[in-house]
N, C-alpha and C positions, 0 to 999 in steps of 0.2 A: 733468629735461631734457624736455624740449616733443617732441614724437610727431615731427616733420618731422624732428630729430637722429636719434632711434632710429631712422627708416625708412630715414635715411643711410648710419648704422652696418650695419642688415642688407644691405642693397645692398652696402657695402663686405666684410661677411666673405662674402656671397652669390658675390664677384666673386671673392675669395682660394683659397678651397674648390674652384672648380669644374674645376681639372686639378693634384690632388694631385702629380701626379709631375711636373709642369713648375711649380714655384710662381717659382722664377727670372724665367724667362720671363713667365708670365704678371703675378708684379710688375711688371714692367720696364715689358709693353706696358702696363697701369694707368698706371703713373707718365707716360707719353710719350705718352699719348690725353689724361690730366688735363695736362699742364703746357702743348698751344696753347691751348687757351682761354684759362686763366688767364694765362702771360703775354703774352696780346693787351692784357689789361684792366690786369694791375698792372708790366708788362714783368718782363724778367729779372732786371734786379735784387729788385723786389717776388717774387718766386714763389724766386730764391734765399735769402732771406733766410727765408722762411714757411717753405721747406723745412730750412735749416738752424736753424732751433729749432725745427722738429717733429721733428728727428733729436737733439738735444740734450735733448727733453723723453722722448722713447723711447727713449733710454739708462739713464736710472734701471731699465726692468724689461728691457730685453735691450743689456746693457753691450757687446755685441761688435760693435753696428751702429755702424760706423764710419764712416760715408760723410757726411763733415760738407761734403764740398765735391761742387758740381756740374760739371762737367769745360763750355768753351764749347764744343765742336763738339756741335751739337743730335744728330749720329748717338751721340755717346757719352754723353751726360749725366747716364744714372746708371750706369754700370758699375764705379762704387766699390762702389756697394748690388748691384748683383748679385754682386759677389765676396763680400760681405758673408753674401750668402744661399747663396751655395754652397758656404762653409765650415760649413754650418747643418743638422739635418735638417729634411726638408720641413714636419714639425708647427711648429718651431721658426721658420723662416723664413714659414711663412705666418701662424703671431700676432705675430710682427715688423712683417710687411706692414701686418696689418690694422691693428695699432696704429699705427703710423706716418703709414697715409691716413686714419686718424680722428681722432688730431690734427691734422694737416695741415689735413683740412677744420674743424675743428674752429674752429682760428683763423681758418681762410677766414671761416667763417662770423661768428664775431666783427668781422670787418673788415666783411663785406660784406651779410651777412645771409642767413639760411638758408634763404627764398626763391630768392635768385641762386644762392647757392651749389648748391644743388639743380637748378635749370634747368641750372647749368654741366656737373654730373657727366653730367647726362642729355646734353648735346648730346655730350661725351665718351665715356662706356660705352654710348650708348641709350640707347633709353628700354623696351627688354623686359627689360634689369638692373633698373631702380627697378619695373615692372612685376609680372616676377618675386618680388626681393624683399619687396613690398607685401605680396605673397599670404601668403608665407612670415610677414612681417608679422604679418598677420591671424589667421593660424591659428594663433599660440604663444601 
């Protein structure tokens, strides 16, 4: 995997980890900072479909994530996957997380290229997340 993937993937468990005890929550706001951008560019059907076979391909190692559909009112849109994560403990629920926005972008990137897809997360989480995690990056 090419170094811009990995720097991805650390940003993303960097972003999962960082309030153990609300991992709900802070999945939730991940999912809902990444999904305007993305569906500005692929719309909602495009960003539905990405997300329902990234939840269908992270079922094989966590079978309980069930949240295969997106709900349309943009205020509810994943609160299938929050219930999902709060029947979970928080270790549980947040390598769910990570897994799930790492294939996600995963195939993002496959569609679109791991250039964009990088710019995208960054205008989503920041740019002191991919910042951060670079350092973290660096030093392991």
């Amino acid at each position: 995997m090419e170094t811009s993937g990995l720097l991805r993937q650390q940003i993303i468990k960097s972003l999962v980890a960082q309030h153990p005890e609300k991992v709900e929550d802070v999945s939730i706001l991940l999912w809902e900072q990444m999904a305007i951008p993305i569906i500005s560019i692929v719309g909602k059907g495009g960003f539905n479909s990405l997300y329902a076979r990234s939840v269908f391909l992270t079922q094989s190692t966590f079978p309980w994530l069930a949240a295969r559909s997106l709900l349309a009112q943009t205020d509810h849109r994943f609160t299938e996957l929050k219930m999902c994560f709060e029947g979970q403990t928080p270790a549980q629920a947040s390598a769910a997380n990570s897994l799930l926005l790492i294939t996600f972008t995963d195939i993002l990137a496959s569609l679109i290229g791991e250039q964009l897809t990088t710019r995208i997360l960054r205008s989503a989480w920041g740019n002191d997340a991919s910042d951060r995690a670079g350092k973290e990056f660096k030093n392991e």
